[in-house]
ZADOBA-926789 format. One line per 10 residues: number of its first residue (from 1); their letters; for each residue x negated, y, z of N, C-alpha, C. Coordinates in steps of 0.2 Angstrom, whole numbers, plus 2048, in hexadecimal, padded with zeros to 3 digits. Last residue first. Layout:
# ZADOBA-926789
NUM	a	X:Y:Z:X:Y:Z:X:Y:Z; ...
***
This chain:
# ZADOBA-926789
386	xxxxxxxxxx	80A:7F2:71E:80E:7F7:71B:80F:7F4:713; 801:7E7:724:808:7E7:728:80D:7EC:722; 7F3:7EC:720:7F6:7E5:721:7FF:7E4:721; 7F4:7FA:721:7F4:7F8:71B:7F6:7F1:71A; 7F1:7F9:730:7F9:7FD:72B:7F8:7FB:725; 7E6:7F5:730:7ED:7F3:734:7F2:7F4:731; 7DE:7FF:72B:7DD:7F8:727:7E5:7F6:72C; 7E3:80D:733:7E6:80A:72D:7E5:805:729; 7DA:806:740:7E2:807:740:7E4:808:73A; 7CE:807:73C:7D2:7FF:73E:7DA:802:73E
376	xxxxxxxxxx	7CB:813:738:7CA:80E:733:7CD:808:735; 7D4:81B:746:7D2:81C:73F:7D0:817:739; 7D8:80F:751:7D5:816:751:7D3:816:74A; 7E0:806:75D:7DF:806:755:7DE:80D:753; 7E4:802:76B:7E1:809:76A:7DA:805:762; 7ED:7F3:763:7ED:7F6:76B:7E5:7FA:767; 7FB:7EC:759:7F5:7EB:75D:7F2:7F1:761; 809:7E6:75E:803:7E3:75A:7FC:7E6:758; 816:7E4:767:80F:7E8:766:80A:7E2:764; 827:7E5:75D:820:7E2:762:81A:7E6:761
366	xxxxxxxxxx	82F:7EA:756:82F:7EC:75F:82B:7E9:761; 831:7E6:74B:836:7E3:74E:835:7E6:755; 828:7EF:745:82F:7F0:742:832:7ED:748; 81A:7F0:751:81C:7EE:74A:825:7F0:74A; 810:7FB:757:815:7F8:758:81A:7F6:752; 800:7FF:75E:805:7FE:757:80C:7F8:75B; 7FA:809:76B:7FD:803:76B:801:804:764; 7EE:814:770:7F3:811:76D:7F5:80B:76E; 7E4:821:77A:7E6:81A:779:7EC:819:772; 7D6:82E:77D:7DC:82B:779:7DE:823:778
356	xxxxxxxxxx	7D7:82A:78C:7DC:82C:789:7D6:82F:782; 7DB:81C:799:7D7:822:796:7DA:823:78F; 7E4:812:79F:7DF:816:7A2:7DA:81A:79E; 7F5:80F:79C:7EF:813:79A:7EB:815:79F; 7FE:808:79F:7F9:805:7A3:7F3:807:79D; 80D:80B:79B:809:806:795:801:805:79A; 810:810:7A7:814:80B:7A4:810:806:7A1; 807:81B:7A7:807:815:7AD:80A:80E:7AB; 80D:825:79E:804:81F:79D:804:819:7A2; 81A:824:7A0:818:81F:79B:812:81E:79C
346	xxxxxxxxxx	818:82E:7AE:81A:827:7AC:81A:821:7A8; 808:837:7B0:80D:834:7AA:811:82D:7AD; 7FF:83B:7B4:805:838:7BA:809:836:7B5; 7F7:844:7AE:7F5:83D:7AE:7FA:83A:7B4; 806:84E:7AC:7FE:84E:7AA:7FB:847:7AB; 811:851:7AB:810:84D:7AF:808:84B:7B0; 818:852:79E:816:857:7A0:813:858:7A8; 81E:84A:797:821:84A:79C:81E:850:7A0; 820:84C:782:81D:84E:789:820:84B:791; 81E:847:772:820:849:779:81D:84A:77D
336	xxxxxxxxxx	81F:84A:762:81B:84B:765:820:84C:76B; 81F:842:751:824:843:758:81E:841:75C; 813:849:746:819:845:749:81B:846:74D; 80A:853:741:80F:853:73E:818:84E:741; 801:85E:747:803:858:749:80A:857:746; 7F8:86A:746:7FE:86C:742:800:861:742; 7F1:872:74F:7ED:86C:74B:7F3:86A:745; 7FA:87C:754:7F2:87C:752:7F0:879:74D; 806:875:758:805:878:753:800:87A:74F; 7FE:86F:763:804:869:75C:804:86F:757
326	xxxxxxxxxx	7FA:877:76B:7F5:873:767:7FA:86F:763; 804:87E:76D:801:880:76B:7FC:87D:768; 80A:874:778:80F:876:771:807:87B:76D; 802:873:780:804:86E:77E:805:86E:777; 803:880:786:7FD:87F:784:7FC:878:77F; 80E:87F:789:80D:884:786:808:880:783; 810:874:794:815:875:78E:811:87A:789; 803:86E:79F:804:875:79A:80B:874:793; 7FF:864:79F:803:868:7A7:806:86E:7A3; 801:852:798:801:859:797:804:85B:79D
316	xxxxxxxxxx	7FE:848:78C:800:844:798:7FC:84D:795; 80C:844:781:805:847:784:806:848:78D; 80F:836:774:80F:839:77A:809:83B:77F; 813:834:766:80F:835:76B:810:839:772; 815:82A:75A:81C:82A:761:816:82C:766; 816:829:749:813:82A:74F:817:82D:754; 81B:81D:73C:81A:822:73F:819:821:745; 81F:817:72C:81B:817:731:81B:81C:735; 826:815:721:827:812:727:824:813:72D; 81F:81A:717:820:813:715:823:812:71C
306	xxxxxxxxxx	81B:827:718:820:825:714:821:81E:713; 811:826:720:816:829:724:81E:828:721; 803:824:71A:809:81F:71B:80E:81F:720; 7FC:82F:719:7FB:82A:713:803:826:714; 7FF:838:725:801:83A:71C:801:836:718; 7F7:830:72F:800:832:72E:802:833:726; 7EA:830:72A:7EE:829:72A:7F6:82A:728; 7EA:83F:72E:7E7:83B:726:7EA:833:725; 7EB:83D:739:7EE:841:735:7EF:83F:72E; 7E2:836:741:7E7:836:73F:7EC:837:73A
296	xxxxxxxxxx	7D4:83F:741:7D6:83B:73D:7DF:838:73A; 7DC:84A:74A:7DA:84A:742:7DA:845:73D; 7DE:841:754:7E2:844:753:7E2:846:74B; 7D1:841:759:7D4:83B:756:7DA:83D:753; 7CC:84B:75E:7C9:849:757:7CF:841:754; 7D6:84E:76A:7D5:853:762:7D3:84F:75C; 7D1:843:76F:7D8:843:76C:7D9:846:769; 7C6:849:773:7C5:842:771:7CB:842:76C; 7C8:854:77C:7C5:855:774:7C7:84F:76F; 7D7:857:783:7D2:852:783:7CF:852:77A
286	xxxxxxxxxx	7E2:862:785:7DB:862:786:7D6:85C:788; 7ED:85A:77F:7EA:85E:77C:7E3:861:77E; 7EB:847:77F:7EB:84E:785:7EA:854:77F; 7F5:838:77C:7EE:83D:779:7F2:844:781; 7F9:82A:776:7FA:82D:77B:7F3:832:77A; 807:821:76B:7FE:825:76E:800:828:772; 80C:817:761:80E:818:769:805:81A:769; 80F:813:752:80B:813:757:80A:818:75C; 81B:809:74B:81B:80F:74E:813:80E:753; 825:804:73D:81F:803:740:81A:809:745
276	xxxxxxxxxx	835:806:73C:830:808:73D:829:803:73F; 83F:7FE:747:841:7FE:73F:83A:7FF:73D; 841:809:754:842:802:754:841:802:74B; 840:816:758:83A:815:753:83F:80D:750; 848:814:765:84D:81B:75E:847:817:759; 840:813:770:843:80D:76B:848:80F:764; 83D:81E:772:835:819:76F:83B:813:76A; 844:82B:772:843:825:775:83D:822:770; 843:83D:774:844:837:771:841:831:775; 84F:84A:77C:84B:844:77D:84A:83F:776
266	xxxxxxxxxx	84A:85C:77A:84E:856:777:84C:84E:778; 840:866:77B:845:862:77E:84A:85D:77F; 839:867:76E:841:86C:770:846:869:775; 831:860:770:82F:867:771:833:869:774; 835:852:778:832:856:774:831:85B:775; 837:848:787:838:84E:784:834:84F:77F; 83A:837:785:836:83D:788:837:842:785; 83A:826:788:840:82A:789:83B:831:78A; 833:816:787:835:81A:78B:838:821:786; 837:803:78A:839:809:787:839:80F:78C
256	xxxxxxxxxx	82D:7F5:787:831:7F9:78C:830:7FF:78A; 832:7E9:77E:82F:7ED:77E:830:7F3:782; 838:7DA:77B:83A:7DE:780:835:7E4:781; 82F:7D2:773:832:7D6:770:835:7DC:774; 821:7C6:774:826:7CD:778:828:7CF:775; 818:7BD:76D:821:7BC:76C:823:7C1:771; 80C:7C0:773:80F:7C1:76C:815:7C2:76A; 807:7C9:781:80C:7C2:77E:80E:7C4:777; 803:7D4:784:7FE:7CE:784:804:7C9:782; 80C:7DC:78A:80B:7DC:783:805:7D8:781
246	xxxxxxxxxx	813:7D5:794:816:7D5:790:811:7D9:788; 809:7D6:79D:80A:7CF:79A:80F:7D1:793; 80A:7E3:79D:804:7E0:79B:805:7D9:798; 812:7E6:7A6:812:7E7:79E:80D:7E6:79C; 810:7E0:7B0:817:7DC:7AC:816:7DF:7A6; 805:7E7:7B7:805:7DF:7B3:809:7DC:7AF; 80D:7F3:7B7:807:7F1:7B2:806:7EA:7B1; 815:7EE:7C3:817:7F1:7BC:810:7F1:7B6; 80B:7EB:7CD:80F:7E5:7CA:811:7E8:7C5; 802:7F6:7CD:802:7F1:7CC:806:7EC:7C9
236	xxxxxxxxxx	80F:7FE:7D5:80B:800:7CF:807:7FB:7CB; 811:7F5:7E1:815:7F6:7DA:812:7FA:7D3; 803:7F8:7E6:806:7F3:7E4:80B:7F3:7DE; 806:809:7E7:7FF:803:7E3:7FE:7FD:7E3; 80F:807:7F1:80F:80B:7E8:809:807:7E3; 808:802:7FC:80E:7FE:7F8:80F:801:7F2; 7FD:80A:800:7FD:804:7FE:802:800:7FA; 805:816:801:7FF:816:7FA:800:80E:7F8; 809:812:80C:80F:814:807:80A:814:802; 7FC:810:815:803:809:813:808:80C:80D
226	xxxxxxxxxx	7F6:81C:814:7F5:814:814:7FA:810:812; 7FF:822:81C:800:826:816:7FE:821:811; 801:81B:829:806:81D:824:806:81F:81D; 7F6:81F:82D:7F6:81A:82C:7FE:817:828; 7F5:82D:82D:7F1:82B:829:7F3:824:828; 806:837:82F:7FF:832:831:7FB:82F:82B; 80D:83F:826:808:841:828:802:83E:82B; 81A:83B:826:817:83B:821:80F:83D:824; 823:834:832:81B:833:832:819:836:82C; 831:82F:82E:82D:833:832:828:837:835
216	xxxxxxxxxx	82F:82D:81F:833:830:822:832:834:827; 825:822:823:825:828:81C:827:82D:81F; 82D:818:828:828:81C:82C:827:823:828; 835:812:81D:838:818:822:834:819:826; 82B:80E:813:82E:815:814:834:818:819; 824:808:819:822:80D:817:827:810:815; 82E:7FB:81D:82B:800:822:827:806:81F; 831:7FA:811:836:7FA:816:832:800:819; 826:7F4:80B:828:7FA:808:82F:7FA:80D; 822:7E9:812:81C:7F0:811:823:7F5:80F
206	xxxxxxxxxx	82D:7E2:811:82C:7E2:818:825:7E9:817; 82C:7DD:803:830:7E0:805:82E:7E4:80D; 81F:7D8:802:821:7DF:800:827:7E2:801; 822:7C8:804:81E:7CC:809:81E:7D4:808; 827:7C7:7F9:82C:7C5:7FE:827:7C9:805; 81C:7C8:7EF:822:7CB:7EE:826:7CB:7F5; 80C:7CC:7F4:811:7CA:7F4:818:7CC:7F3; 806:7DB:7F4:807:7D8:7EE:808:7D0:7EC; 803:7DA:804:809:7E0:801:809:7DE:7F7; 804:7CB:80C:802:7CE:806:806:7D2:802
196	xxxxxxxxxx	801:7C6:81F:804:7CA:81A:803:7CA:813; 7F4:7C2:823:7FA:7BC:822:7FF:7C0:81C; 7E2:7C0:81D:7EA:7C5:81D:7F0:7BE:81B; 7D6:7B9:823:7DC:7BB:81C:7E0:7BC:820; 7D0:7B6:82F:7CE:7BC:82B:7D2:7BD:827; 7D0:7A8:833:7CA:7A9:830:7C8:7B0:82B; 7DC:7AA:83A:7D4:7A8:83F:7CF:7AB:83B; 7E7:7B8:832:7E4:7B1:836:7DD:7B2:839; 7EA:7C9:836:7E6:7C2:833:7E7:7BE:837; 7F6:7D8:835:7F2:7D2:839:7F1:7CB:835
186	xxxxxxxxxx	7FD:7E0:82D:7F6:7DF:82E:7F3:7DA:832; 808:7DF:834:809:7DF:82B:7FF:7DC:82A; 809:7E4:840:80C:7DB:83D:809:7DC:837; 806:7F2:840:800:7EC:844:804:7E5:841; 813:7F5:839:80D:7F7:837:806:7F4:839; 81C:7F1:844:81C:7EF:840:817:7F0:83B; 819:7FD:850:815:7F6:850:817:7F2:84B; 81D:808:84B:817:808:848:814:802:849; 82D:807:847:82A:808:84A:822:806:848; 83B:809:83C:836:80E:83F:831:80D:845
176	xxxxxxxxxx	83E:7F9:83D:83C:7FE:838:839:804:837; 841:7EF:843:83E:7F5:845:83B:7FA:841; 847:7E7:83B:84A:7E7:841:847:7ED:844; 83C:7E4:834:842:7E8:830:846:7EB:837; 834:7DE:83D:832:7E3:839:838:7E8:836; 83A:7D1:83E:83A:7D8:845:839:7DC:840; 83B:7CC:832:843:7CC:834:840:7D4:83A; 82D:7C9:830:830:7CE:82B:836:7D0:82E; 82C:7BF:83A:827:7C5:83A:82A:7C9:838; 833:7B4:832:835:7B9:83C:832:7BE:83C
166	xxxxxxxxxx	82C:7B4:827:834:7B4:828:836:7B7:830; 820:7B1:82C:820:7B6:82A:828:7B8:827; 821:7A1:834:81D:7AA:836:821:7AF:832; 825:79B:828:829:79F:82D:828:7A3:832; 81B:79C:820:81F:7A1:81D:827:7A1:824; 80F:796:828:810:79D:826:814:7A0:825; 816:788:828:814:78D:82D:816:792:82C; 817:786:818:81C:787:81D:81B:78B:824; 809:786:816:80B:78B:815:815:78B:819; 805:77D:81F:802:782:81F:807:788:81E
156	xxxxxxxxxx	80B:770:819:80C:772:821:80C:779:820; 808:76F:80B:80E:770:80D:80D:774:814; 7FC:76C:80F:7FA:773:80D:804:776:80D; 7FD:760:816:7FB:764:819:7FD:76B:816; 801:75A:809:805:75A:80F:803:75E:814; 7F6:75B:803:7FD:75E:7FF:801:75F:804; 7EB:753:807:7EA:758:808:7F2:75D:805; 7ED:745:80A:7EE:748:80E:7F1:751:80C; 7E5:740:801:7EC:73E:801:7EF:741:804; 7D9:747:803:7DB:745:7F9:7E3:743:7FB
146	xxxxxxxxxx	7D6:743:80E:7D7:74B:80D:7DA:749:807; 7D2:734:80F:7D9:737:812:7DA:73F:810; 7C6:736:808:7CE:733:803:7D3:735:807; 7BF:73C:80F:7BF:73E:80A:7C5:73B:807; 7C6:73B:821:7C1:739:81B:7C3:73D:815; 7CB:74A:829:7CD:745:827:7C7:744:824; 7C8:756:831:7C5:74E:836:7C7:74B:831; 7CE:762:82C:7C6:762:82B:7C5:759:82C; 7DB:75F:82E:7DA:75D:828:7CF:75D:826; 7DB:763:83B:7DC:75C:839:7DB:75A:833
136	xxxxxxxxxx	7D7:771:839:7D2:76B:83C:7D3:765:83B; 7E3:776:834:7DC:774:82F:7D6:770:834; 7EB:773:83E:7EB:771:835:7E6:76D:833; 7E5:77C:846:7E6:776:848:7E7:772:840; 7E8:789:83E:7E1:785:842:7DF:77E:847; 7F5:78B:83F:7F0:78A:838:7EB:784:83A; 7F8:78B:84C:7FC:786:848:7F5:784:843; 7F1:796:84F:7EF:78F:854:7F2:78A:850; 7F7:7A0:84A:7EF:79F:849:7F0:797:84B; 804:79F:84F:802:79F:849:7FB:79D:848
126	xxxxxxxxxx	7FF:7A5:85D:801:79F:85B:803:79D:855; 7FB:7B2:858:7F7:7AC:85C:7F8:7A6:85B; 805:7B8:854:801:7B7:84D:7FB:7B1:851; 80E:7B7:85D:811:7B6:858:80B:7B2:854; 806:7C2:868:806:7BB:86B:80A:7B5:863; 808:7CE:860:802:7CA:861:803:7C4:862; 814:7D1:85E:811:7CC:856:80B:7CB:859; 819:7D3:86E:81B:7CF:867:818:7CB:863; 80D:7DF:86D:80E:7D9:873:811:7D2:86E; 815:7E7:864:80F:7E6:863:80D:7E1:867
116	xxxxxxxxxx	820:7E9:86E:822:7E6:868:81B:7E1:864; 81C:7EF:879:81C:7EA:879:81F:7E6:872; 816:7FA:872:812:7F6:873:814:7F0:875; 823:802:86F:81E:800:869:81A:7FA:86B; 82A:804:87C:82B:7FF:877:828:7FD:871; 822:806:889:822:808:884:824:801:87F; 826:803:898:823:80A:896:823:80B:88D; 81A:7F7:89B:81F:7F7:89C:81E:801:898; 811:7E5:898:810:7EC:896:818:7ED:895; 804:7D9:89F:80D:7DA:89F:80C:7E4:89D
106	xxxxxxxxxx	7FC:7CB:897:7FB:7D3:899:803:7D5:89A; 7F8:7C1:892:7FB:7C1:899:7FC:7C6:899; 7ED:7C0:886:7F4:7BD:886:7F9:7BE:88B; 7E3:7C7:88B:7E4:7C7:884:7ED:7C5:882; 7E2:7C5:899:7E1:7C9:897:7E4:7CC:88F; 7DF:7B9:8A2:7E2:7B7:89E:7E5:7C0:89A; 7D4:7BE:8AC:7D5:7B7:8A6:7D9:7B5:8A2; 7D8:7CA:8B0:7D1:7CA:8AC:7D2:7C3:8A6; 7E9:7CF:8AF:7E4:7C9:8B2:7DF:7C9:8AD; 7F3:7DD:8B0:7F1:7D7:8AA:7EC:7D3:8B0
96	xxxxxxxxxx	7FE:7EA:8AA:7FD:7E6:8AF:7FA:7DE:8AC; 802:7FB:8A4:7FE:7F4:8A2:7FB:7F0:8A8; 80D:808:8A0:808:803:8A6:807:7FC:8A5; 80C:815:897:80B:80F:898:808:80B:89D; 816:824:894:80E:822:899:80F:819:899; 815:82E:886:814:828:88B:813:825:88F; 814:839:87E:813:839:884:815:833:889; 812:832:86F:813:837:872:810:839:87A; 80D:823:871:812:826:86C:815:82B:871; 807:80F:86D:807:819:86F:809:81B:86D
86	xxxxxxxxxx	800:800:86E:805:805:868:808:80D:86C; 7F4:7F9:870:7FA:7FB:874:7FD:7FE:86D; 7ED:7E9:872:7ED:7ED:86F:7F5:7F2:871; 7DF:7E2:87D:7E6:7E5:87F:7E4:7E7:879; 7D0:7DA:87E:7D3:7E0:880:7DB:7DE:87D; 7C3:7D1:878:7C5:7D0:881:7C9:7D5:881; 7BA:7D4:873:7BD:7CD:86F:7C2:7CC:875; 7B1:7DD:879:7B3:7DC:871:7B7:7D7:86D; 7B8:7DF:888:7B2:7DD:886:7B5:7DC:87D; 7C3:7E5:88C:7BE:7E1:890:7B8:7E2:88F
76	xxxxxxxxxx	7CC:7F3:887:7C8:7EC:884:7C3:7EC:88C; 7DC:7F7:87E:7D9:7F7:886:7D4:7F2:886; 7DD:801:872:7DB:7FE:873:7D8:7FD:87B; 7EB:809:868:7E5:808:86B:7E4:803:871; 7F5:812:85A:7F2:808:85D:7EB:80B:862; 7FF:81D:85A:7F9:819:857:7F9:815:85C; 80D:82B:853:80A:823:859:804:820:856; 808:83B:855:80B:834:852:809:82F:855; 802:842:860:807:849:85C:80A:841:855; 801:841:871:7FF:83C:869:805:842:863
66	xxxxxxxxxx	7FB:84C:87D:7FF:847:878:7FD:845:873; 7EA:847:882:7EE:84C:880:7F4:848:87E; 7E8:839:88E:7E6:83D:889:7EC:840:887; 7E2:82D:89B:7E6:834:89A:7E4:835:895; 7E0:81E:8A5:7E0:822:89F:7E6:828:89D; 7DE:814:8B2:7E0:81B:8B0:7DD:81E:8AA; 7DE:807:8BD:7DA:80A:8B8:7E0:810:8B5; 7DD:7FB:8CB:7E2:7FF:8C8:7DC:804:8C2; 7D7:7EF:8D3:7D8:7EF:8CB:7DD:7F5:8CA; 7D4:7F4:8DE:7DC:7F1:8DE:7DF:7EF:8D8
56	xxxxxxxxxx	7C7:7FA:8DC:7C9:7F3:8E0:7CC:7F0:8DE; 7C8:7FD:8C9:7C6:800:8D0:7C7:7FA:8D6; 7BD:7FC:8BB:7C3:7FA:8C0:7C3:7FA:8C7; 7B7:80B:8B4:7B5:805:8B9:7BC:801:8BA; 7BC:814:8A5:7BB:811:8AA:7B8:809:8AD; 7BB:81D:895:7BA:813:899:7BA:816:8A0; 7C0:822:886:7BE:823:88D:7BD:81B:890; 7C1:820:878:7C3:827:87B:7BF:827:881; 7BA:81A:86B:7BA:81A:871:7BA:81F:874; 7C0:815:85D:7BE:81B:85F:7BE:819:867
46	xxxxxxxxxx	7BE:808:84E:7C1:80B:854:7BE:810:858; 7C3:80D:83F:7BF:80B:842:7C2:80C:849; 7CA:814:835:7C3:815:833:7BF:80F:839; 7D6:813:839:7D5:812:833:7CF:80F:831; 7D4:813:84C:7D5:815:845:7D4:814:83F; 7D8:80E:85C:7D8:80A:854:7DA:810:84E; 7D2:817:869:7D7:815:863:7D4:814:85D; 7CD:80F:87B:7CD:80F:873:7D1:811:86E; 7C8:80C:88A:7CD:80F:886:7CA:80F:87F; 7BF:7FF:891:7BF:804:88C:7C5:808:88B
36	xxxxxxxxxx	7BA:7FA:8A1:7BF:7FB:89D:7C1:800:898; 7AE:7F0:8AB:7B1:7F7:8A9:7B6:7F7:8A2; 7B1:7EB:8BC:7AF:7EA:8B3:7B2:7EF:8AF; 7B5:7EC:8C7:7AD:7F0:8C6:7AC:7EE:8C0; 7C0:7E1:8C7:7BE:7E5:8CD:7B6:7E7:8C9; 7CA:7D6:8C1:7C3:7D8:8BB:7C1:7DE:8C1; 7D4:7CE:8C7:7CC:7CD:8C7:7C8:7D0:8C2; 7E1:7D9:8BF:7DE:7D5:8C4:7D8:7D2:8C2; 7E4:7E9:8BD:7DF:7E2:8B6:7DE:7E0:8BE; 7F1:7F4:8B9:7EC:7F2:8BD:7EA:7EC:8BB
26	xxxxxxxxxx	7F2:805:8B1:7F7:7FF:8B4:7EF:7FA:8BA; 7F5:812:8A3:7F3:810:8AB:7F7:807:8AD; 7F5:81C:898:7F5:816:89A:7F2:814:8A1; 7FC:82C:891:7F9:82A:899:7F9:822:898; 7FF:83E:88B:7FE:836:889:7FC:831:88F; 804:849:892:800:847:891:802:83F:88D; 80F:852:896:80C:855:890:806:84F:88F; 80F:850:8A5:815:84E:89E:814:84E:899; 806:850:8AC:806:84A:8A7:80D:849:8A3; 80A:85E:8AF:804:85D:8AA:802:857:8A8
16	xxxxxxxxxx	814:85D:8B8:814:85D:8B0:80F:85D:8AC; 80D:856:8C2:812:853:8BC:813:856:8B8; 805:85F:8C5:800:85B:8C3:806:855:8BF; 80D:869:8CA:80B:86C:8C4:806:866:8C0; 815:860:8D5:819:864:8CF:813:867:8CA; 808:861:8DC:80B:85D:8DA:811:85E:8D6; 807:870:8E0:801:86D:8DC:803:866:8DB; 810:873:8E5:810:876:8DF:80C:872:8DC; 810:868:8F2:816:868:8EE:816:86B:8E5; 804:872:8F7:804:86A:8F6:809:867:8F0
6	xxxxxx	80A:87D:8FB:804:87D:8F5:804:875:8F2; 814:878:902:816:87D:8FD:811:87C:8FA; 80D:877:90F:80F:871:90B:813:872:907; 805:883:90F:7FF:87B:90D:805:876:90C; 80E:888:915:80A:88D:911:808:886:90B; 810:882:922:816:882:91D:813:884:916
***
């Protein structure tokens, strides 16, 4: 009675001790004495936790601590030859598969991340297989049938793809909190390119979904923190370009407006100058560079402040104090702002300042006519125009 009391305790405490665990287990017919990696897919690379034999009956056995966030790992044969799972918490996942058909056969029960990840695999396969048949039949054409040829296929191609990634996009949204959306976003063709592109327009929708309601729940993962960078750093991007095209074009007049506190708090606008010949600078009080230029300045200011001209600068500053004391210091005669955002400025990002001191002249109608005009080129400019 003693022994089937201890039996019963030591079985009630070997359950709960898989409660607290993460666990993959299942069985691999005809692979008997081949050994089997466990692995997680990090950022950096993959990490191999443990391996096993296959035992007779093919049954095999993975334990690890709980997952404190879901991550991707890896059941491999051989380097070209594994399972990708998707994890999450306390788990326990049972994977049923055939050495021969391993990649594509595998049956996985227990966790809805992986079978989702299951999903975009066998999706992006048969995707591959479309492409790659394409382009073989476009590899076996002669030289003139590719010339005749070649529009139609590239047609094909890209239809393929974009209904791939029209179904791919629809799960994704579909699952919006889940980490296997994050394995779709990333997955390549044959030859290696990214089917996805986060600085595609139609494809950025699907980055920035998923970033941010993982965000939400995940701020903390790495692979998370990855993808929300990644998306800001596209849209950052795109805004720079747009203003860049716009001031590379002659005929731009849509001047993009910004709006900042002065000393006394009061907001001025860039576009309040409109009438003016106005140059837009950007300076630090603790930047020497911007000191010296600032003097020269001065001397320009006095010459032809009275003809229309005037300065709209704005300081990438962490100090109001130390801000306000150097305008008084150097005694800077014009409209001085701040966001006080130090080089997180929204305007420097706007105008796609990367170092400081910059400008931009901006003529009476609101165009930019010309770009970081420093002391002798900047008043032959004003002399030309005034």
């Amino acid at each position: 009675m003693r022994y089937f009391i201890s039996v019963i305790l030591a079985a009630l405490l070997l359950s709960c001790g898989n409660n607290n665990r993460f666990i993959v287990q299942g069985s691999i017919d005809n692979a008997v004495g081949d050994t089997l990696f466990f692995s997680r897919m990090d950022l950096g690379g993959d990490v191999v936790l443990d391996s096993t034999i296959v035992k007779k009956n093919g049954s095999f056995r993975f334990k690890q601590e709980a997952l404190l966030s879901p991550a991707f790992f890896k059941l491999s044969l051989s380097s070209d030859n594994y399972i990708t799972l998707l994890g999450d918490s306390t788990e326990h996942i049972e994977v049923t598969a055939d050495k021969n058909q391993f990649v594509t056969g595998y049956r996985v029960n227990n966790s809805e991340g992986s079978a989702l990840v299951k999903n975009y695999s066998l999706g992006v396969i048969h995707l591959r297989n479309s492409v790659d048949s394409l382009i073989k039949v476009y590899s076996h054409l002669s030289d003139d049938q590719k010339l005749m040829q070649v529009d139609t296929i590239n047609k094909q191609l890209a239809e393929t793809i974009a209904q791939y990634k029209q179904k791919t996009g629809q799960k994704i949204l579909e699952s919006p909190r889940s980490f296997a959306g994050y394995y779709a976003l990333f997955l390549n063709l044959s030859d290696g390119s990214p089917i996805m592109n986060v600085r595609n327009k139609n494809d950025q929708v699907y980055f920035s979904a998923l970033a941010t309601s993982l965000n939400l729940f995940y701020p903390e993962s790495p692979r998370v923190r990855q993808l929300y960078n990644m998306v800001l750093s596209a849209k950052a991007e795109e805004r720079r370009a747009r203003i860049l095209d716009i001031m590379n074009n002659a005929e731009a007049s849509n001047l993009p407006d910004i709006s900042i506190p002065d000393r006394n708090g009061n907001e001025v606008s860039l576009a309040s100058l409109k009438g003016k010949v106005v140059l837009l600078s950007f300076w630090a009080s603790w930047d020497k560079a911007s000191l010296r230029e600032n003097e020269q300045l001065k001397s320009i200011y006095k010459k032809y402040s009275d003809r229309g001209f005037e300065v709209y600068q704005v300081g990438l500053e962490r100090s109001k104090v130390l801000w306000e004391n150097a305008i008084v210091k150097t005694g800077l005669p014009w409209i001085n702002v701040t966001e006080l955002q130090y080089t997180s400025s929204e305007a420097a990002r706007l105008y796609n300042i990367q170092q400081i001191p910059a400008n931009y002249l901006i003529d009476r109608k609101g165009e930019i006519i010309g770009k970081n005009l420093f002391g002798s080129r900047l008043e032959n400019k004003l002399k030309d125009i005034l």
